[in-house]
N, C-alpha and C positions, 0 to 999 in steps of 0.2 A: 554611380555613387559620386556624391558633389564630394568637391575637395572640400576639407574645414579650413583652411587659409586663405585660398583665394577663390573657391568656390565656382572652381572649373566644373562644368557637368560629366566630365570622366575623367578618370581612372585606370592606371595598370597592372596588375596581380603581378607582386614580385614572388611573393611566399605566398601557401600556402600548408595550414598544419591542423591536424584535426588533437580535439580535446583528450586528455586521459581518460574520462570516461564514454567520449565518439556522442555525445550531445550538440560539440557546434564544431564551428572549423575556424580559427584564428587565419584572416589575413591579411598580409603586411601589404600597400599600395603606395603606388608611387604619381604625383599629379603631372602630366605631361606639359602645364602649362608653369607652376612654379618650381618643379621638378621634388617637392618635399612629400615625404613620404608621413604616412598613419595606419593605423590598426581597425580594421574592424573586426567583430564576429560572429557571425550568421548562426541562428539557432533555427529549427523549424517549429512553427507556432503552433500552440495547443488550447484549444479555448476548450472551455466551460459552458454549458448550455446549462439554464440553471431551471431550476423547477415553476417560475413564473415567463419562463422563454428567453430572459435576458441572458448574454454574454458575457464572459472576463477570463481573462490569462489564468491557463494552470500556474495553480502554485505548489511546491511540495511545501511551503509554509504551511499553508492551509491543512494538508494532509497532516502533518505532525501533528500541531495546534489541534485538529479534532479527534487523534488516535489518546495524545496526551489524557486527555479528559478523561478516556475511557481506562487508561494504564495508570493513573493518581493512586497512589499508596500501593503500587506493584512494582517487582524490582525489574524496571524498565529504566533503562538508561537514555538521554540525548540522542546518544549513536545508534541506538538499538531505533530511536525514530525515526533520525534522518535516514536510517538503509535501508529501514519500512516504506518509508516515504519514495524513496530510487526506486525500489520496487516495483512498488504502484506504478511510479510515471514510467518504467520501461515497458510494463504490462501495456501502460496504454499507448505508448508511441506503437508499439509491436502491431497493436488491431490496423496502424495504416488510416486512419481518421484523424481529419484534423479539428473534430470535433467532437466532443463528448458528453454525454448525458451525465448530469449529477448523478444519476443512479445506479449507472458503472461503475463511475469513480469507487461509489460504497462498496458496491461487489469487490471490485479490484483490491479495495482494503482487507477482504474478510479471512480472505487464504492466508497472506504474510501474517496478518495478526495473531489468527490460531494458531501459525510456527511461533508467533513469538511468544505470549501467553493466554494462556486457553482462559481464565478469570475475565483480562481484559476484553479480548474475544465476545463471551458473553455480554459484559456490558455493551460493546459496543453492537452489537447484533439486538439485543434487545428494543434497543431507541432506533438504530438502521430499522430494521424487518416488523417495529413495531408491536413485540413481542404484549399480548392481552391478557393473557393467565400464568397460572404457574404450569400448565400443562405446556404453553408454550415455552419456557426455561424447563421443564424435564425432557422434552423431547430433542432441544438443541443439546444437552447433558448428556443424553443418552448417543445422541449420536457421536456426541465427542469422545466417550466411550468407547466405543465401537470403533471408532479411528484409533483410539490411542491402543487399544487390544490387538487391530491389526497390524500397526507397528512396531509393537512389541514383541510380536509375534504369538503371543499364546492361540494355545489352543483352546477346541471345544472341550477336552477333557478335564482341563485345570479351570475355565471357567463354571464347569458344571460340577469339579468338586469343590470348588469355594462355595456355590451357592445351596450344597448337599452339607456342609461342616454347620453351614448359616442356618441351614433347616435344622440339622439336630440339636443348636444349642439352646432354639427357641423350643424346641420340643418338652427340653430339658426341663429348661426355667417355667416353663408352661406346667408342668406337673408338678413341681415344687410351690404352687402356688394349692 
């Protein structure tokens, strides 16, 4: 590391301190030739490989900015993007790659999103996965169903009397005609 004052070609690590969220590591140096000290902070680098082969720096800008879009008129807050956004990029430092297919990136969106709102979720899966028919938004519907049923916990029972109340009311109406 060149000094920024006098531009000695090394440096001494007085301090070292890693970030509150463990993304970089702040350290203080000292120039052996003017003796003044400066800061640097070392992150480990993340690129972007992008669907025409080009490169460029993750961003969680980027992440927000394209979740936003899909969250417009959902009660989705700033924070609720920027922690979407942490997410994703811890997801992806975690794989151990220092490079990443735009097409992960999306993946890596789709989980935090459905925690955060299953509407948003949808849209954004639609335009991601390319969604053609409406058979393809019943089937991501259904299956989000099916997730939100087994978190809920219910059962086969109560699913199968709601959809037994549903049948007799049409039954009903059905004969009243």
């Amino acid at each position: 590391m060149h000094c920024p004052f006098c531009r000695h070609p090394d440096s001494r690590v007085v301090d070292s301190r890693t970030s509150d969220d463990g993304s970089s590591i702040r350290r203080r140096r000292q120039c052996p030739s003017c003796n003044r000290r400066f800061t640097t902070v070392e992150t480990t680098s993340l690129s972007v490989v992008k669907r025409s082969g080009a490169t460029e720096p993750f961003s969680r800008d980027k992440i927000a900015g394209g979740v936003r879009k899909a969250c417009q008129g959902r009660p989705v807050s700033e924070d609720d993007l920027a922690l979407l956004a942490q997410k994703v990029e811890e997801t992806l430092r975690s794989s151990g790659s220092a490079e990443i297919d735009a097409y992960e990136i999306g993946l890596a969106i789709l989980g935090p999103l459905r925690e955060l709102d299953e509407v948003a979720y949808l849209r954004f899966a639609s335009v991601y996965q390319a969604f053609d028919s409406l058979e393809d938004f019943e089937a991501a519907i259904t299956v989000l169903r099916a997730e939100r049923a087994e978190r809920d916990g219910e059962g086969d029972e109560e699913a199968f009397g709601d959809e037994e109340s549903s049948h007799d009311d049409s039954v009903e109406s059905g004969s009243a005609l």
